[in-house]
N, C-alpha and C positions, 0 to 999 in steps of 0.2 A: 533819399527816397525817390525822388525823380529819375534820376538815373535807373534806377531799379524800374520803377513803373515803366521807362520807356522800352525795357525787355534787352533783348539779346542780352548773350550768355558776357557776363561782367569777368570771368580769365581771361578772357582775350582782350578784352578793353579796359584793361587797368592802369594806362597810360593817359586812358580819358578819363578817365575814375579821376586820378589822382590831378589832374589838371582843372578838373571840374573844383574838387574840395578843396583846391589850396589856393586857387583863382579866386573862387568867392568869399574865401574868407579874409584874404587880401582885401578886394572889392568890400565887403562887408564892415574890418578893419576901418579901412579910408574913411566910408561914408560916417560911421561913429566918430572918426579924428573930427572928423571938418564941423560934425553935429555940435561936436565939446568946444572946436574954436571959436563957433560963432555964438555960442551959449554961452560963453565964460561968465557974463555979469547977469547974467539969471540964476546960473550955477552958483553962484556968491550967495544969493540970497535963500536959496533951498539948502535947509538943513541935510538933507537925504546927498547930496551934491556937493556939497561944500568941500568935502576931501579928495576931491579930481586932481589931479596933479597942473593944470593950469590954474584953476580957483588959486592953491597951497602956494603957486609960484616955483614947483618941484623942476616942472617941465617950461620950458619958455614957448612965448605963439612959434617962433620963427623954429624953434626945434620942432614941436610940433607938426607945422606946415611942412615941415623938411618930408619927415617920416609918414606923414598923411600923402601928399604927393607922389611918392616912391612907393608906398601901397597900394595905392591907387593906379599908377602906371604899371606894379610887376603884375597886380594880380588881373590885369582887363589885356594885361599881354601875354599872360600866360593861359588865359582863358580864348586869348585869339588864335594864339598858337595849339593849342592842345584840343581845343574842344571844335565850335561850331558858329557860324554868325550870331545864330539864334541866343546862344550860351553866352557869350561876345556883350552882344546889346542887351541882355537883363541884368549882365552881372555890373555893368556901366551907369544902367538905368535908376540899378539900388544905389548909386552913389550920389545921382543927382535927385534922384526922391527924396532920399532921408535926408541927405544934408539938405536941400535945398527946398525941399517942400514942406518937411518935415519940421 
């Protein structure tokens, strides 16, 4: 929706389009991993939570961490490469808020 709101005609920048949408869901992705790792024994106790795949023991932290890291570095690199600073530094920002403020 952003994209859209910022205008020009979206044919011709469908290269940002899609660097925009696959950056941040990367970015987005990460920030939820890192949430789940450092929640794992609050997640134990919440009925609603308890079948996350670290709680289950499905996924290991260190697999985890792998996969959280490597989301986190494609989609804040593909967001630096394809979009804009500005696009860059919020899609990064969402990763250190939610995981770490959050």
């Amino acid at each position: 929706a952003g994209f859209i709101a910022a205008g020009g005609p979206i044919s011709t920048q469908l290269d940002v389009l899609g660097s925009a949408v696959v950056g941040t869901a990367l970015c987005s992705s990460c920030a939820a991993g890192w949430n789940q790792i450092f929640e794992q024994n609050r997640d134990s106790k919440m009925k609603r939570t308890q079948q996350r795949p670290l709680v289950k023991g499905t996924l290991t932290t260190n697999e985890a961490i792998t996969a959280t890291t490597l989301w986190g570095v494609a989609g804040t690199s593909i967001l630096a490469l394809g979009t804009d600073p500005v696009t860059t530094t919020l899609g990064a920002s969402n990763i250190v808020l939610y995981a770490g403020a959050y």
